[in-house]
C-alpha positions in Angstrom: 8.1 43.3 -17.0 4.3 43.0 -16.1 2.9 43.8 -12.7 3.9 41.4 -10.3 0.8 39.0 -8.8 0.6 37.7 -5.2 -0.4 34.0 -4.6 -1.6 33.2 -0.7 -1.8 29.2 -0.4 -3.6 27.9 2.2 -1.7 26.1 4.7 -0.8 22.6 4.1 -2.7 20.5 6.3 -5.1 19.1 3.3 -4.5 15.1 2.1 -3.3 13.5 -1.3 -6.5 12.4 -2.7 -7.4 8.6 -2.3 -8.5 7.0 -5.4 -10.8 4.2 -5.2 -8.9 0.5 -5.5 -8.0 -0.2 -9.0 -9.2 3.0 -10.0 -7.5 6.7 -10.1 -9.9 9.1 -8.5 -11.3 11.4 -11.7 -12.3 8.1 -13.2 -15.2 6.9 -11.1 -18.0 4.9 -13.7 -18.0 5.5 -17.0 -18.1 9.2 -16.8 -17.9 11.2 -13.7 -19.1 14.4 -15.0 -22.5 12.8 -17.0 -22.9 11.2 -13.5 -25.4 12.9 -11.1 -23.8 14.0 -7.6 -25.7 10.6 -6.1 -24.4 8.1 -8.0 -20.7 9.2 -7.6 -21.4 8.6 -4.0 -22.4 5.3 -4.2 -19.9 4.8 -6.7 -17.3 6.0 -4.3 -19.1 4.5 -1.2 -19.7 7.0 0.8 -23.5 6.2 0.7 -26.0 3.5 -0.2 -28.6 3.4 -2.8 -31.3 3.0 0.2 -29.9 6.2 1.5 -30.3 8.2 -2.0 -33.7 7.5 -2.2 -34.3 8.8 1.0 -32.6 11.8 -0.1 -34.1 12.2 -3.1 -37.8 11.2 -1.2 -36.8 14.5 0.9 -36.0 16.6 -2.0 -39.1 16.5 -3.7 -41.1 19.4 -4.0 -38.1 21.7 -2.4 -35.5 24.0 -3.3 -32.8 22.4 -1.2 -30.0 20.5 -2.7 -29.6 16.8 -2.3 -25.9 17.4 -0.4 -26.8 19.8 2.0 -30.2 17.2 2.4 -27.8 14.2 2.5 -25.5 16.8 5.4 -28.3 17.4 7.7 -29.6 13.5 7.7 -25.7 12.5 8.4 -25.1 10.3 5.3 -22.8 12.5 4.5 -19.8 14.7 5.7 -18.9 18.3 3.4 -15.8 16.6 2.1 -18.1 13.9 0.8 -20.2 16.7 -0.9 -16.8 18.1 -2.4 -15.3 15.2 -3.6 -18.2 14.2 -5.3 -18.3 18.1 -6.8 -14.8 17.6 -8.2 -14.8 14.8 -9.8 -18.3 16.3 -12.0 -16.0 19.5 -12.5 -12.8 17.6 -13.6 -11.2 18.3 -10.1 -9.5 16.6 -7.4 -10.0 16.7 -3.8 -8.6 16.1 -0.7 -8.8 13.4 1.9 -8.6 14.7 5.4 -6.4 12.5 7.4 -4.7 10.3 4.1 -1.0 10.6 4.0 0.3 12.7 0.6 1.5 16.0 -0.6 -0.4 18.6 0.8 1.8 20.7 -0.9 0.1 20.4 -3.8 -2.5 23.3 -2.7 -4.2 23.1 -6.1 -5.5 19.3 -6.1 -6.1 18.9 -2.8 -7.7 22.2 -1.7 -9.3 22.9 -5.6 -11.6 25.6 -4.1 -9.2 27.4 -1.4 -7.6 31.1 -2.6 -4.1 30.4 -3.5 -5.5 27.4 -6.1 -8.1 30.3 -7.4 -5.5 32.7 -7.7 -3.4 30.0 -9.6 -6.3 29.2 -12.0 -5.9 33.6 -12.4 -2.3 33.0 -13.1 -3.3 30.2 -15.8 -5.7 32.6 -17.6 -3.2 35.2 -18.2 -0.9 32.8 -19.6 -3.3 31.7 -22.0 -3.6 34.1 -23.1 -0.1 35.3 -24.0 2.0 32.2 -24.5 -0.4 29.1 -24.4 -2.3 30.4 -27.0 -1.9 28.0 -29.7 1.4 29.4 -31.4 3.7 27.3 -32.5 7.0 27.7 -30.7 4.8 28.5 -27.4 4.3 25.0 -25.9 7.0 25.5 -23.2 7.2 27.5 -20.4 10.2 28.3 -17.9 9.7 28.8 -14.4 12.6 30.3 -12.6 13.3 32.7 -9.6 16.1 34.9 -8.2 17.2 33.2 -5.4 16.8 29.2 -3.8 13.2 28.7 -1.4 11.2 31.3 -3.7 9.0 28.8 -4.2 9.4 28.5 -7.8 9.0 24.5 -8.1 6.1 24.7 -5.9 4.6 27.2 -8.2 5.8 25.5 -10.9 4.0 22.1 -9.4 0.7 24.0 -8.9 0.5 25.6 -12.4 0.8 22.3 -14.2 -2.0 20.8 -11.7 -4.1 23.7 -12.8 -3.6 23.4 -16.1 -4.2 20.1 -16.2 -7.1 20.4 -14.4 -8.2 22.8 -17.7 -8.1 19.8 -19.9 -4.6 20.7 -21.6 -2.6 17.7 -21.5 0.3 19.0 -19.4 4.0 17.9 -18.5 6.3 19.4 -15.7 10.0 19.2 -16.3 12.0 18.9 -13.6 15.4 20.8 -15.1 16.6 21.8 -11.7 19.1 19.2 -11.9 21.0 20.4 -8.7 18.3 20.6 -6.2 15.5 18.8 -8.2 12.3 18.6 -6.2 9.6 17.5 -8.3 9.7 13.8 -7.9 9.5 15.0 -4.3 6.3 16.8 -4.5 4.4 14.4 -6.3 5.8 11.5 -4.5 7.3 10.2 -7.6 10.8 8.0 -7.8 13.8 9.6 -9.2 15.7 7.1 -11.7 17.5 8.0 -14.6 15.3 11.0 -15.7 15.7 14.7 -17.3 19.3 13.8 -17.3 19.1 10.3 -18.2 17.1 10.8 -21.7 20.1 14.2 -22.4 22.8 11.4 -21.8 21.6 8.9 -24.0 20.6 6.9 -21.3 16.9 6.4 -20.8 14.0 7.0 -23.3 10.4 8.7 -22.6 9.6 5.8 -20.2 11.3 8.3 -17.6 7.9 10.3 -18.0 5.3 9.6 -15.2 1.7 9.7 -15.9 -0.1 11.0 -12.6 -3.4 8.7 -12.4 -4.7 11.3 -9.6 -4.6 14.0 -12.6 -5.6 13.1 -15.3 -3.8 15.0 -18.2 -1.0 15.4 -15.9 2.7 13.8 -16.6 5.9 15.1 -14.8 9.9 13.9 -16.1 11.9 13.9 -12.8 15.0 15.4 -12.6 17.1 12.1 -12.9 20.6 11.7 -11.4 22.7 15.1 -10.7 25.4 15.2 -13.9 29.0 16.2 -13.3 27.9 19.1 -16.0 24.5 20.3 -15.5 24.7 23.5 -17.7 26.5 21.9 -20.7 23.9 18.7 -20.3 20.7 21.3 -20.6 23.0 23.2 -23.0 22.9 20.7 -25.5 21.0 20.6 -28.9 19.6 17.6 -27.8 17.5 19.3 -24.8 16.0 21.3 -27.7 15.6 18.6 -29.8 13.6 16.9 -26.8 11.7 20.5 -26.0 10.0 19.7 -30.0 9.4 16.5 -29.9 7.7 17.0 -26.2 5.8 19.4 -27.6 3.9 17.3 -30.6 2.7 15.5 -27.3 1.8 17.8 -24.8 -0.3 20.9 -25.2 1.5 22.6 -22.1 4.9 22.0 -20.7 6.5 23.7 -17.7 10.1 23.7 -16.8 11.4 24.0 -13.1 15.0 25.5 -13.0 17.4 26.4 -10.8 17.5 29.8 -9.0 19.5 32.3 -10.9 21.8 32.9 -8.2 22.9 29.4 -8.0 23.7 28.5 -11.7 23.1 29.6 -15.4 21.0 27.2 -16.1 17.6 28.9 -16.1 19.2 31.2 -18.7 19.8 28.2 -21.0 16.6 26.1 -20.0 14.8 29.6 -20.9 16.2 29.9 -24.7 15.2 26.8 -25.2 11.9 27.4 -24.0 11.3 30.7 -25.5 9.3 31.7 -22.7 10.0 32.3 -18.8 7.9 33.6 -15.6 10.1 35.0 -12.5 9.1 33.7 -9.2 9.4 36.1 -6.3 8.7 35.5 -2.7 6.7 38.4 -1.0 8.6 40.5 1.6 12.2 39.0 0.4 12.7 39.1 -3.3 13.2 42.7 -4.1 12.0 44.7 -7.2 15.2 45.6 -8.1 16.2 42.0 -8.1 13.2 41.3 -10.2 13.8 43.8 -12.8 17.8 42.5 -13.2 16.5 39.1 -13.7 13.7 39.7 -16.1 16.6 42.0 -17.9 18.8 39.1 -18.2 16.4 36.6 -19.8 15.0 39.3 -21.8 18.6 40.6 -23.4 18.9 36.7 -24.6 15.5 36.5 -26.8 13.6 34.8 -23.9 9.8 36.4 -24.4 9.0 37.0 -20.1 5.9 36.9 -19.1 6.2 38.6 -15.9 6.8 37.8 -12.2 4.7 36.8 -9.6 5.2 36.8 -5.7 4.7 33.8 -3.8 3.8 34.0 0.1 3.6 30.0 1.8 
């Protein structure tokens, strides 16, 4: 198993990003990141042309950049600056004082140290899974025991990889205690376990308009047979066709001290990362674990400790 990584989120007092009306926010004009840092704030109100020109009067002949010039004359407030900043850098950003999941560390607080140390995270596994090998699209994220954080982490990593560019999908598998329609504010119909019954199609996939690139499949209604239902061909059969669509899929499980399922999810997947939570989870626990998955042809990609 690979050394174990720390991830410190910042606490969760940040906003769900407001998109414009009509608009998701990432999609201000024709495209944000050819726009200049002044006309995504007209574009997103928080200033008027009258007031840029002032700015940019100010500017001229200076070293000074327009936000900090746009700051000090009170057009503006920081957050303005930083929203403005995200969307140019493919980014989300938060809305103090909008009602949302503040949860979600890595879209509303893109610059704070847990969402750096998740972008960290997504480097490494770029390297060794999402690499562009076939058979590596899918990812299992899975822990030893229940509040490890593994869906939150699981949440986060799809945000950031979306936020790459790589057209990304979160599975909610943990069809006991499913939490990712929760986090994302998202309604829970048929689902994960709908489309393995027969009963629903891919319309159970939900785009996120905040991301974009981002898609998560709730869990879907709790089966009388969760472990046989993932156990199925037809989970696999879904795991390929999945993957012709999305560059990067990751797959919330249950804790392996409530249920085999991770076990089976990970098979399927090929590929698995242990969740630990710092100061609770112990090595020893970690190392059992990572044996398990490992002695059933699951390639693990290490463990890393959460602290929220």
């Amino acid at each position: 198993m690979s050394s174990t990584q720390t991830l410190k989120p910042v606490p969760a007092t940040a906003a769900w990003p407001k998109p414009l009306p009509g608009t998701a926010l990432g999609s201000v004009g024709p495209n944000p990141k050819s726009m200049r840092i002044g006309e995504l704030l007209v574009s997103l109100g928080r200033m008027t042309p009258a007031q840029i020109e002032l700015v940019l009067e100010a500017q001229r002949g200076t070293d000074t950049r327009f936000g900090e010039i746009a700051i000090k004359r009170g057009f503006v407030k920081r957050d303005d600056i930083d929203d403005a900043l995200a969307l140019q850098f493919g980014y989300t950003s938060s809305h103090p004082g909008t009602a949302g999941p503040s949860q979600l560390t890595s879209a509303v607080t893109p610059t704070a140290p847990f969402a750096e140390a998740l972008r960290g995270l997504r480097s490494q596994l770029m390297i060794r899974w999402f690499d562009g090998t076939p058979g590596q699209t899918a990812l299992t994220i899975t822990s030893v025991d229940r509040g490890d954080g593994k869906s939150f982490i699981a949440a986060n990593l799809g945000i950031v990889f979306a936020q790459l560019g790589e057209r990304t999908l979160i599975v909610d598998a943990d069809l006991r205690h499913s939490s990712q329609h929760k986090l994302f504010g998202l309604p829970n119909r048929m689902g994960l376990s709908g489309i393995l019954s027969g009963r629903a199609g891919f319309e159970e996939i939900i785009e996120i308009p905040s991301i974009p690139g981002l898609a998560v499949l709730p869990a879907g209604p709790l089966p009388p047979n969760p472990l046989e239902l993932l156990g199925r061909e037809e989970f696999a059969m879904l795991l390929n066709q999945l993957s012709a669509q999305f560059n990067v899929i990751i797959i919330d499980t249950p804790s392996a001290q409530q249920a085999s399922d991770a076990q089976v999810v990970a098979q399927r997947a090929k590929g698995a990362l242990i969740v630990g939570r710092k100061d609770r989870t112990k090595s020893a626990e970690l190392a059992q674990l990572g044996s398990i998955l490992t002695s059933s042809g699951v390639t693990l990609l290490g463990a890393t400790l959460n602290e929220y």
